[in-house]
C-alpha positions as CSV (number, residue, x, y, z in Angstrom):
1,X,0.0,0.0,0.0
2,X,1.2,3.8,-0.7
3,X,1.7,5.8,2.0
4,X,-1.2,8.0,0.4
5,X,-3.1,4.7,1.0
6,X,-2.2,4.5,4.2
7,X,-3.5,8.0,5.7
8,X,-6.8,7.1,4.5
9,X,-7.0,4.2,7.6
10,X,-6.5,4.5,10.9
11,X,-3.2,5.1,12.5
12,X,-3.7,2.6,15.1
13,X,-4.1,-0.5,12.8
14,X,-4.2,1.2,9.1
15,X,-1.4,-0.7,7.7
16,X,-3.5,-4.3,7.8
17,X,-6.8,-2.3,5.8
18,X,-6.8,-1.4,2.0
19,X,-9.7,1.0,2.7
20,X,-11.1,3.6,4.6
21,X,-13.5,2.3,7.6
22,X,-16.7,3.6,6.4
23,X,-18.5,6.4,8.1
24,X,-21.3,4.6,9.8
25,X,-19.3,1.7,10.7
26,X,-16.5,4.7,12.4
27,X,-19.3,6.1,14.0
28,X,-21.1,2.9,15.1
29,X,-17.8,1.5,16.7
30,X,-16.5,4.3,18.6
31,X,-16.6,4.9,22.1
32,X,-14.8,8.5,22.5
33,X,-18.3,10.2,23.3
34,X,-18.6,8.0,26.6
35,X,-15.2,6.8,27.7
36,X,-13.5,10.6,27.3
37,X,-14.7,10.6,31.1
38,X,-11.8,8.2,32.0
39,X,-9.1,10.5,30.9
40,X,-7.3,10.9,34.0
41,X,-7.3,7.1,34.5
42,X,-5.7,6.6,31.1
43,X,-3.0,9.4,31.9
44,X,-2.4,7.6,35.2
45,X,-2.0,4.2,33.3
46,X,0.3,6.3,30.9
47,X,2.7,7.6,33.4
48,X,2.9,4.7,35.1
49,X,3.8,2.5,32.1
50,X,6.0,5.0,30.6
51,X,7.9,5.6,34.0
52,X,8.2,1.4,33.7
53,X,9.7,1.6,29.9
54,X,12.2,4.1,31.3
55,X,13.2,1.8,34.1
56,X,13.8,-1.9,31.4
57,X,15.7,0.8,29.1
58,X,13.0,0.8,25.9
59,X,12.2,4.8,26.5
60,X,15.4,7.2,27.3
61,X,15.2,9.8,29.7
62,X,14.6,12.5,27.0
63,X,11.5,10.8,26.2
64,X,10.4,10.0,29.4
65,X,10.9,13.8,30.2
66,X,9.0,14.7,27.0
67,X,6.4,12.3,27.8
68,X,5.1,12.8,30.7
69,X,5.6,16.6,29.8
70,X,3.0,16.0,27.1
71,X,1.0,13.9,28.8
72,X,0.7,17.3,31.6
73,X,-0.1,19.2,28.4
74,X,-2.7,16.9,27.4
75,X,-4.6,16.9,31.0
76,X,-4.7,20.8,31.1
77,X,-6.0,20.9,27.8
78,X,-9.2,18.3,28.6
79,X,-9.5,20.2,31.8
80,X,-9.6,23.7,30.5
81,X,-11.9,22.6,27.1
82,X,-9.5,22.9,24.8
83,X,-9.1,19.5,24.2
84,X,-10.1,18.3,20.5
85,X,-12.1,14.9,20.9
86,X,-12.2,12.8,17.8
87,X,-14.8,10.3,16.6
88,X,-12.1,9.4,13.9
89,X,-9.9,8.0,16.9
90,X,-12.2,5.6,18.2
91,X,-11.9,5.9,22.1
92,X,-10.0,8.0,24.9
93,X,-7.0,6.2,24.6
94,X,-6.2,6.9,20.7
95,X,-7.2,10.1,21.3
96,X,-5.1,11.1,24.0
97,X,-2.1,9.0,22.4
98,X,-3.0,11.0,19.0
99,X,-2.3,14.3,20.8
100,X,0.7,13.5,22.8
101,X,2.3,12.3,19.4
102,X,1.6,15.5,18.0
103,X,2.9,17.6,21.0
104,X,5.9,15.5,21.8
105,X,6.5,13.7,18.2
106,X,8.1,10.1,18.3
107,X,8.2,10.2,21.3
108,X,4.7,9.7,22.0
109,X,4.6,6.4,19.5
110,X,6.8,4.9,22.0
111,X,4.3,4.9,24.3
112,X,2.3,2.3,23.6
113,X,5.5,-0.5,23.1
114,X,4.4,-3.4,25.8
115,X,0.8,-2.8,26.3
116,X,-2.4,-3.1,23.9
117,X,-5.4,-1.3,24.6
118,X,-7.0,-4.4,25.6
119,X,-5.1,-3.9,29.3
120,X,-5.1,-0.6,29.0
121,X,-8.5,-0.1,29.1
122,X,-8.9,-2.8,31.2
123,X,-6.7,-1.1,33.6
124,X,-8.8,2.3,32.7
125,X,-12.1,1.2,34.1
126,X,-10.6,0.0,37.5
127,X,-8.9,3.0,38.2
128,X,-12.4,5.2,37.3
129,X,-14.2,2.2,39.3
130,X,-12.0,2.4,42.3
131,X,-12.3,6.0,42.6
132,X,-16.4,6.4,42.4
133,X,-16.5,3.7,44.5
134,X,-14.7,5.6,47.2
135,X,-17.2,8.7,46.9
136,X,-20.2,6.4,46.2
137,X,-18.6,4.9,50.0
138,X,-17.9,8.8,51.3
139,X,-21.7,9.7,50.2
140,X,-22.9,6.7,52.3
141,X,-21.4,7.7,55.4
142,X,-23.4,11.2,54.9
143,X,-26.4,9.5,54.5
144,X,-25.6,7.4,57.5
145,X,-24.1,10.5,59.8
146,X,-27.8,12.4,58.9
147,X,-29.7,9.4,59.9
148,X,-27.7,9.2,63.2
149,X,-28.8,12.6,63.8
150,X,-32.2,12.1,63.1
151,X,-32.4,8.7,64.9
152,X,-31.2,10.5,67.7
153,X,-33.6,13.6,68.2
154,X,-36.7,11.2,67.5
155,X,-35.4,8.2,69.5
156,X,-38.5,9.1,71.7
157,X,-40.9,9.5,69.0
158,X,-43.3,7.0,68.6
159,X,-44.9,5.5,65.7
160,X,-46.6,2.4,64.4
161,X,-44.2,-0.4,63.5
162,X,-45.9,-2.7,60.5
163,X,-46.0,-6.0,59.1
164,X,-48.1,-6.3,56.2
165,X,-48.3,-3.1,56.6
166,X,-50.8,-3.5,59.5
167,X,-50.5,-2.1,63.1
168,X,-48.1,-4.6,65.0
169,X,-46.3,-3.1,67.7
170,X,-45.3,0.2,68.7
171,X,-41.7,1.6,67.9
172,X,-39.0,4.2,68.2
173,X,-38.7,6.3,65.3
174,X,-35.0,6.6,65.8
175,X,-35.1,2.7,65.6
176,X,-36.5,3.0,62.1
177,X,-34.4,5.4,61.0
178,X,-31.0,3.0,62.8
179,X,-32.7,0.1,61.1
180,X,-32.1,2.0,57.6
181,X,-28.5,2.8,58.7
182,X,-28.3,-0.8,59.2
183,X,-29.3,-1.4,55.7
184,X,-26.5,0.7,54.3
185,X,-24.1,0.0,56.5
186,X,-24.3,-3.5,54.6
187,X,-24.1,-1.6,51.4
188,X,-21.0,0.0,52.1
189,X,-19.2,-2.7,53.2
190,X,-20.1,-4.6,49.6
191,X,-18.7,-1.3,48.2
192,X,-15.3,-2.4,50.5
193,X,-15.3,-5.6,49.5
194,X,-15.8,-4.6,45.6
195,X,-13.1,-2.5,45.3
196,X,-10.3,-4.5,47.3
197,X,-11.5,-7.3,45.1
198,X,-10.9,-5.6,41.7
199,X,-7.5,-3.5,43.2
200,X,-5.7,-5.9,41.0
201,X,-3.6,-4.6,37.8
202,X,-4.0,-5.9,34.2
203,X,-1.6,-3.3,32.8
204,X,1.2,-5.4,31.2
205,X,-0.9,-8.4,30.3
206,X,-1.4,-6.7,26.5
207,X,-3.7,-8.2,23.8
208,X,-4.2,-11.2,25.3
209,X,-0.6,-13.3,25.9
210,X,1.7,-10.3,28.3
211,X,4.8,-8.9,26.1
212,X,8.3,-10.2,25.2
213,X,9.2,-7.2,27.0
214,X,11.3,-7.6,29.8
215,X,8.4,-5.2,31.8
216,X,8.3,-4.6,35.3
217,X,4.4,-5.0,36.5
218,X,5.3,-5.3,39.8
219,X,6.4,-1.5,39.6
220,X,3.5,0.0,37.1
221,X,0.5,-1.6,39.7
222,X,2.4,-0.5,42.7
223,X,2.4,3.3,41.0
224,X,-1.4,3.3,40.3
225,X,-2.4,1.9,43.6
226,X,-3.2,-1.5,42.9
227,X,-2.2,-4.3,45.5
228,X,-0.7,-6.3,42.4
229,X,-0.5,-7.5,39.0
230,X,-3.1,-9.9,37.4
231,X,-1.8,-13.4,37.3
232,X,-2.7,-14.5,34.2
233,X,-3.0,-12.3,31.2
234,X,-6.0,-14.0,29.4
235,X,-8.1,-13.6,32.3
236,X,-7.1,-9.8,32.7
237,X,-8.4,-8.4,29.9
238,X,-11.6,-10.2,29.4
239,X,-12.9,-10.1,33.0
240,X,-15.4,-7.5,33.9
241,X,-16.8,-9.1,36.9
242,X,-15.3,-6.4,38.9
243,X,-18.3,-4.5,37.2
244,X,-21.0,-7.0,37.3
245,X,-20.0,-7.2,41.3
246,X,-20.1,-3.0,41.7
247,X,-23.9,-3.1,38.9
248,X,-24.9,-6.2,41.9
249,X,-24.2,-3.9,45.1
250,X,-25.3,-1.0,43.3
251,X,-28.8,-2.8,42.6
252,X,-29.1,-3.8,46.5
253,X,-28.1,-0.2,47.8
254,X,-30.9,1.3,45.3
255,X,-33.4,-1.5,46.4
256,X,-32.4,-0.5,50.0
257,X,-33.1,3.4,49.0
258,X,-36.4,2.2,47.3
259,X,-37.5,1.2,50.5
260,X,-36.5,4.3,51.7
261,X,-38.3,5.7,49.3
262,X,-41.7,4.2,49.8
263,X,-41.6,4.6,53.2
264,X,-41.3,8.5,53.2
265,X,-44.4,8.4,50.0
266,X,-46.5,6.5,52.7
267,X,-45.2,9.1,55.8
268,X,-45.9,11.9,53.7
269,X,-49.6,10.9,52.4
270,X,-52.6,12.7,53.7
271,X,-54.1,9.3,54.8
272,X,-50.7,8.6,57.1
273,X,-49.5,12.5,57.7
274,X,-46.4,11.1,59.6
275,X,-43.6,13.3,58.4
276,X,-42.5,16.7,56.3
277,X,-40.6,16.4,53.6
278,X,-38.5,19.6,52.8
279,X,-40.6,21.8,50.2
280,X,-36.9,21.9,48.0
281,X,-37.0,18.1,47.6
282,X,-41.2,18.4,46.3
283,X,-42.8,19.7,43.4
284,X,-46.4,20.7,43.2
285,X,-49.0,20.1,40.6
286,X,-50.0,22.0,37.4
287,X,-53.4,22.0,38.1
288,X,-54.4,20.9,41.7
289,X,-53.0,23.7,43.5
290,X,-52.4,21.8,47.4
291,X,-50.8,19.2,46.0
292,X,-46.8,18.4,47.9
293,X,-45.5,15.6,45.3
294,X,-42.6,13.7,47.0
295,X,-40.9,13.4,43.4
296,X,-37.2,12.8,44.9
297,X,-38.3,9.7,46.8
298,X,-40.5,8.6,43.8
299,X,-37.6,8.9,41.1
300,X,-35.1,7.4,43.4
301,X,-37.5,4.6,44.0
302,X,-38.2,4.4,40.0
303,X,-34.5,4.6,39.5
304,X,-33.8,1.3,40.7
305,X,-35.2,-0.3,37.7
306,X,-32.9,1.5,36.0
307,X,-30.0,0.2,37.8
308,X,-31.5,-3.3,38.2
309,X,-31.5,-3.5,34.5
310,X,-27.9,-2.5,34.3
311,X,-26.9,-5.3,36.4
312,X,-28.8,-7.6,33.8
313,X,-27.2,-6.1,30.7
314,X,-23.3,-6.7,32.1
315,X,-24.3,-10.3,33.1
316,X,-26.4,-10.8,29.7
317,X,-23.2,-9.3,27.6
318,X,-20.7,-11.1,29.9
319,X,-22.4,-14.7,29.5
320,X,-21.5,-16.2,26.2
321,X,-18.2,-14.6,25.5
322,X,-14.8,-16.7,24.9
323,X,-11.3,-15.6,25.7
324,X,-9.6,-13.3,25.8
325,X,-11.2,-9.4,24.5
326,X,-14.4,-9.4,21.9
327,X,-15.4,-6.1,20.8
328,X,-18.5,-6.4,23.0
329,X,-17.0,-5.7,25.7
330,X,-16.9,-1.8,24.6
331,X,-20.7,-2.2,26.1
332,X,-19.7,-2.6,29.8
333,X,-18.8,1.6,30.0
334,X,-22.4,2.8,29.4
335,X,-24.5,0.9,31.9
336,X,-21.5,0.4,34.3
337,X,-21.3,5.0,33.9
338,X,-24.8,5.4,34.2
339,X,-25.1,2.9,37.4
340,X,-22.1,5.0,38.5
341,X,-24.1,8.3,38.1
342,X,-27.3,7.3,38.9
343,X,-26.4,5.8,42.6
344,X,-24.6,9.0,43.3
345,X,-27.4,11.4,42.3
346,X,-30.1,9.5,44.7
347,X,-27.3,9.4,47.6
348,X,-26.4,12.9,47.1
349,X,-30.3,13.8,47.2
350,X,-31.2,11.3,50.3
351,X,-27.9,13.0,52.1
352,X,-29.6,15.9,52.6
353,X,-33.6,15.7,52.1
354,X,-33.4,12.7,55.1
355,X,-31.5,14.5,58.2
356,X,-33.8,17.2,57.5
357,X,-37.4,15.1,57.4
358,X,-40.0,16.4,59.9
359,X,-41.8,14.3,62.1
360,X,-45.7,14.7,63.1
361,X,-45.5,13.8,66.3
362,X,-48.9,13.5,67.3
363,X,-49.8,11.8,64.4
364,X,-47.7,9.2,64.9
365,X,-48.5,8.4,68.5
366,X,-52.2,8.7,67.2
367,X,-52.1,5.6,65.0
368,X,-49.7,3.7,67.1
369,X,-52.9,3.6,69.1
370,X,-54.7,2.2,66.5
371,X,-54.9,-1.3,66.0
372,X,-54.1,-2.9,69.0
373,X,-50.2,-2.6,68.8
374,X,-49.9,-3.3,72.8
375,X,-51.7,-7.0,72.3
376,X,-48.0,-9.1,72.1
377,X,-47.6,-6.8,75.7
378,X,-50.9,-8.1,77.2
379,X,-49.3,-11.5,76.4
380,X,-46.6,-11.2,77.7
381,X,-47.8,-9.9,80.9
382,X,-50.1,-12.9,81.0
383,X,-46.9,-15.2,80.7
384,X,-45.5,-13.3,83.3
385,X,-48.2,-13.8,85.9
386,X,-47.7,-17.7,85.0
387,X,-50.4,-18.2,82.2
388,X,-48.9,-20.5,79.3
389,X,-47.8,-18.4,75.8
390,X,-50.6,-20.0,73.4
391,X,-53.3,-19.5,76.2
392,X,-52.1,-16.2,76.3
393,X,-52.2,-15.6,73.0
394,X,-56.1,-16.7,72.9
395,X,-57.2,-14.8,75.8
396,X,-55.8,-11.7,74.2
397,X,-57.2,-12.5,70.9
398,X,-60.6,-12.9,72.5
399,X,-59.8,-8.9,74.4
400,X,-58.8,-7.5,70.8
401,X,-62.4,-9.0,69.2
402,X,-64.0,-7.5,72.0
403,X,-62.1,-4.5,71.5
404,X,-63.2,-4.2,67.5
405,X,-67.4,-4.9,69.1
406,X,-66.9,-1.7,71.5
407,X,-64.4,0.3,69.3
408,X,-62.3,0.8,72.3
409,X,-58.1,0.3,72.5
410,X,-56.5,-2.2,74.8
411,X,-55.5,0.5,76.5
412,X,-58.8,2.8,77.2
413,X,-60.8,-0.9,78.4
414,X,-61.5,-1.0,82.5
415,X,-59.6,-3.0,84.6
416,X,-63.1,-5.2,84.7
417,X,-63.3,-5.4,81.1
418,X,-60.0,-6.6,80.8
419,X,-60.4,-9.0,83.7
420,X,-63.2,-11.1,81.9
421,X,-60.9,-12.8,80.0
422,X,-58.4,-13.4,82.5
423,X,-58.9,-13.0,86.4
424,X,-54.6,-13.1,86.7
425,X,-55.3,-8.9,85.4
426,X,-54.2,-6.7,87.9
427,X,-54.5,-3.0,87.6
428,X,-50.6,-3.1,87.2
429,X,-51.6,-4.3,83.1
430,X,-51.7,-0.4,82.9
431,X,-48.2,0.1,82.8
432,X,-47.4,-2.2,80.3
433,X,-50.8,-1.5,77.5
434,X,-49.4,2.4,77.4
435,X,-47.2,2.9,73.9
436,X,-44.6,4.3,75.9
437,X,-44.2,1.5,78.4
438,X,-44.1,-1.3,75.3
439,X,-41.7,0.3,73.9
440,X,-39.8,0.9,76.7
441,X,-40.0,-3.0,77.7
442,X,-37.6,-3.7,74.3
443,X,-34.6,-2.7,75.9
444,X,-32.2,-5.1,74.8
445,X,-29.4,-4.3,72.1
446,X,-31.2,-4.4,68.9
447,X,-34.7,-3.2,70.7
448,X,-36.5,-0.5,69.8
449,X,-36.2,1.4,73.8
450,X,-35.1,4.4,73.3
451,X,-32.4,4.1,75.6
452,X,-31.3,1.0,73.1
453,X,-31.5,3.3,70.3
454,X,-28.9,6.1,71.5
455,X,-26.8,3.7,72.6
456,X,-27.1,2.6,69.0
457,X,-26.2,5.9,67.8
458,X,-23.4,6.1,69.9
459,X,-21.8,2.9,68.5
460,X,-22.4,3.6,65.1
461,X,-20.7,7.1,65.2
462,X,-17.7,5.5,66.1
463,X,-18.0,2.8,63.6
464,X,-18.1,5.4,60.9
465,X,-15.2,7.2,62.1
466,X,-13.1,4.1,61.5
């Protein structure tokens, strides 16, 4: 081929093709749009492997110097919009290696001697995982630190716990709130566990087979803060389970937050009036003017179909592919990028509409008052005073259908009412049917008491300051 020929194909495999990659097909295959947002991973992998080519003697010291030089260039002009990104150029990497080589000359084709962009972009998406993960982990803990606050101001409220979402016992409202902590505490620690799982390097592993350059890998993962090199270079770059695990806990913490989510709907209905969300976190209605939509809690909750699905796409594009890199796996960046965005837009919203969520007090203690939510306490004060659990259990079953005849509480009955069903009543039943005194009588750790519930708080403020 001529070297006219020649300039019609790309400069990163041109010398194989006797014509120019039509238009569509450029445009169809090209990644640039979406992967530009890994640019400072790829000039870390850059500096680290050209600092390694120094060291094994294939780049001299001029070119290292001119290199990373260029390289310095090349970030200030992509952080100050200057940079020119190229569909022509495929992805990040051939467009960052394009511009270095025209800033630094040979130089810059140097580069690339010992690695493929098979590891390099391999080595690319862990450095961009590993570094949302840690402020997808920093945005939990504010989430977490508001909830402490909150669980600890309301750890006297009282509210309706449910099951079935029916009345069945009374509760803290700090204990709800520590039970959601609970839920992400989990989360983050599949976060931890995530990212010291993929900390491994692939740079040096190349197309497929490593290099028959005498590299150091030891040296370029060490640089970029990985705990070591791959062990086997197949495996290196065509894995992407590292993102199928991050899509998985990703799905779970926005199943978590939909939970969330539905809860504060619920709260903030007109048929449960239980809390306030702020008016900057709620939109109103074009044409019913009192209408308070809690849209943040509603998108966040719709959201996690949208995440869910990501999950399935990596594990669908994942299941049928052989060793070692297919040209499918271009489609892990756009789910795996929007799962990264969209779980840091709803914890960045929850981190501050949460700690600041009002609570209707009176409401609350009103409808724990409602359906009998003392009964499992009238039982256990029956056990107490010696009667057997399951006859328990009847005799207050037999007081509740009484209760639903006369429309009156367990609570508002007379001692004689009450001691119709069992003669063992005493007027001391009093202290255990009010809400405060049930949920007082839970005071064990993991009990909703409210002494339980700051000591809670307590323990988990130091566990997030570890």
């Amino acid at each position: 081929m001529s070297e006219q020929d020649s300039s019609k194909t790309n400069s990163a495999w041109g010398g194989r093709f006797s014509e120019q990659t039509d238009a569509f097909v450029e445009q169809f295959t090209a990644s640039v749009e979406f992967d530009q947002r890994m640019y400072k991973q790829d000039l870390a992998g850059s500096r680290a492997h050209a600092r390694m080519l120094s060291k094994i003697g294939v780049l001299s010291k001029d070119d290292l110097t001119a290199i990373l030089d260029g390289l310095d260039s090349v970030e200030h002009e992509i952080e100050n919009g200057m940079f020119d990104w190229s569909v022509a150029k495929e992805d990040v990497h051939m467009n960052i290696e394009s511009r270095l080589t025209e800033l630094v000359g040979d130089a810059g084709k140097r580069l690339h001697t010992g690695r493929s962009r098979n590891d390099q972009v391999a080595t690319d998406i862990r450095l961009y995982l590993r570094d949302n993960i840690a402020d997808i982990i920093a945005l939990i803990k504010q989430l977490q630190s508001g909830l402490l606050d909150l669980a600890e101001a309301e750890s006297d409220t009282i509210l309706p716990g449910f099951t079935h979402l029916q009345v069945a016992q009374p509760v803290s409202f700090g204990h709800h709130m520590m039970a959601w902590f609970e839920m992400l505490s989990r989360d983050a620690s599949r976060f931890e566990d995530c990212s010291a799982r993929m900390n491994i390097s692939p740079l040096g592993a190349a197309a497929l087979a490593g290099t028959s350059y005498p590299i150091d890998r030891e040296m370029t993962a060490k640089e970029m803060g990985f705990d070591a090199p791959a062990n086997n270079s197949l495996d290196a770059v065509s894995d992407r389970d590292f993102a199928i695990e991050f899509c998985s806990a990703a799905a779970i913490l926005l199943t978590h937050m939909s939970r969330m989510s539905e809860e504060m709907v619920l709260w903030s209905s007109a048929q449960f009036d239980f809390i306030e969300l702020p008016d900057r976190y709620c939109t109103g209605s074009s044409i019913m003017p009192q209408k308070k939509n809690p849209d943040v809690p509603e998108l966040v909750r719709g959201k996690t179909g949208r995440v869910n699905g990501h999950l399935i796409c990596l594990l669908t594009l994942m299941k049928s592919q052989p060793l070692a890199y297919n040209k499918d796996n271009q489609e892990d960046k756009e789910p795996l990028f929007d799962t990264i965005d969209t779980v840091t837009g709803c914890l960045r919203a929850f981190a501050d509409m949460v700690p600041a969520i009002q609570c209707k007090h009176a409401n609350m203690y009103r409808a724990a008052k409602q359906g009998f939510s003392t009964a499992t306490d009238l039982a256990d004060y029956l056990v107490r005073k010696g009667v057997a659990f399951r006859d328990a259990h009847e005799i207050v079953g037999k007081a509740v259908a009484y209760g639903l005849e006369t429309d009156k509480d367990l609570g508002d009955m007379e001692l004689a009412e009450l001691q119709q069903f069992c003669e063992v009543i005493s007027k001391d039943v009093f202290d255990v049917l009010t809400l405060e005194g049930s949920v007082a009588a839970r005071n064990h750790i993991g009990g909703t008491a409210p002494k339980q519930v700051r000591a809670a708080v307590k323990k988990a403020r130091k566990t997030l300051k570890t």
